[in-house]
Structures are given as structure tokens and as C-alpha cells.
N, C-alpha and C positions, 0 to 999 in steps of 0.2 A: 806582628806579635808585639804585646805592648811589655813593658818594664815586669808587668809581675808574672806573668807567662815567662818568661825569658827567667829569668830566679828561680819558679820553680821548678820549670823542666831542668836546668843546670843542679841544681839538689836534688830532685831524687834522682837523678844519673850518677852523682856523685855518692848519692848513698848506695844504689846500686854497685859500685865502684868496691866502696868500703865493705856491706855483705860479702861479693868475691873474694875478697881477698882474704874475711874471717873464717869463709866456709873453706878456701884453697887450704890456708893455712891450718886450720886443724885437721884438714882429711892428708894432707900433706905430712903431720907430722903423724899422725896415726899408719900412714906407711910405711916412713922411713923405719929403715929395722933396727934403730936404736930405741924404738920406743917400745920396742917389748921388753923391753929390760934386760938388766946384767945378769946372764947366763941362763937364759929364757931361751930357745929358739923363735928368731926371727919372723913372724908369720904375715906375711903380705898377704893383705885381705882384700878380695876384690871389689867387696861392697863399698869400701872406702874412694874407690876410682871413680864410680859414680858421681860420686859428690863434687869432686876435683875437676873433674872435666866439665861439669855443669856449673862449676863455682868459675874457672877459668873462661867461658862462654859469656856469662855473666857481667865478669870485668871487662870482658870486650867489647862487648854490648854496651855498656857503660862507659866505657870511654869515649868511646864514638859518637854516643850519646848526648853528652858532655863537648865535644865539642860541635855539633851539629846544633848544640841551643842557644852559642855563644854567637850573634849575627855577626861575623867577620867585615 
């Protein structure tokens, strides 16, 4: 692998990385049952899980990713 292979597989693993974490985090706070508001009932939605476990897959993917491009 020459210098610019090596850069860009390390970037989009990294961006991969960053995605995970924006999609973990908003379907993450869309769970937590403070986000339905003050004196709302709580409603945990399952569609929301989806996302989270596919965003959490992701960053894993990505990390490994990331260090699999770096030649040790």
C-alpha cells in the first residue's frame, strides 16, 4: 500500500467512526426517557433501537478499520 491508500482508507474509517457516533447519539437520546419531556409519559420507541445498534456496529467497524489501515 502506497502513502495515499494508507490516508484514505484511515479517513473514511474515521469518518465512518464520526457517522457512529452521530447516529448512536441521536437515537440514544431519542430513547433516553427524559427526552420526551416534562410531564410527558416516557415513551421508548423501538424504531429508535434500530438505528443505535446499527450506528454502534458501525463505530466498530470503524475503529478496526482504522487501525487495520495504519501499517504497524
Amino acid at each position: 500500500m502506497n502513502v495515499v491508500e494508507i490516508a484514505v482508507r484511515f479517513t473514511v474509517a474515521w469518518l465512518a467512526v464520526g457517522l457512529g457516533l452521530f447516529v448512536a447519539t441521536g437515537s440514544f437520546r431519542a430513547l433516553h426517557p427524559t427526552a420526551a419531556g416534562v410531564g410527558r409519559q416516557p415513551a421508548w420507541r423501538p424504531l429508535y433501537a434500530l438505528p443505535f445498534v446499527l450506528a454502534l456496529a458501525l463505530l466498530g467497524v470503524g475503529l478496526v478499520q482504522a487501525i487495520r489501515a495504519v501499517p504497524w
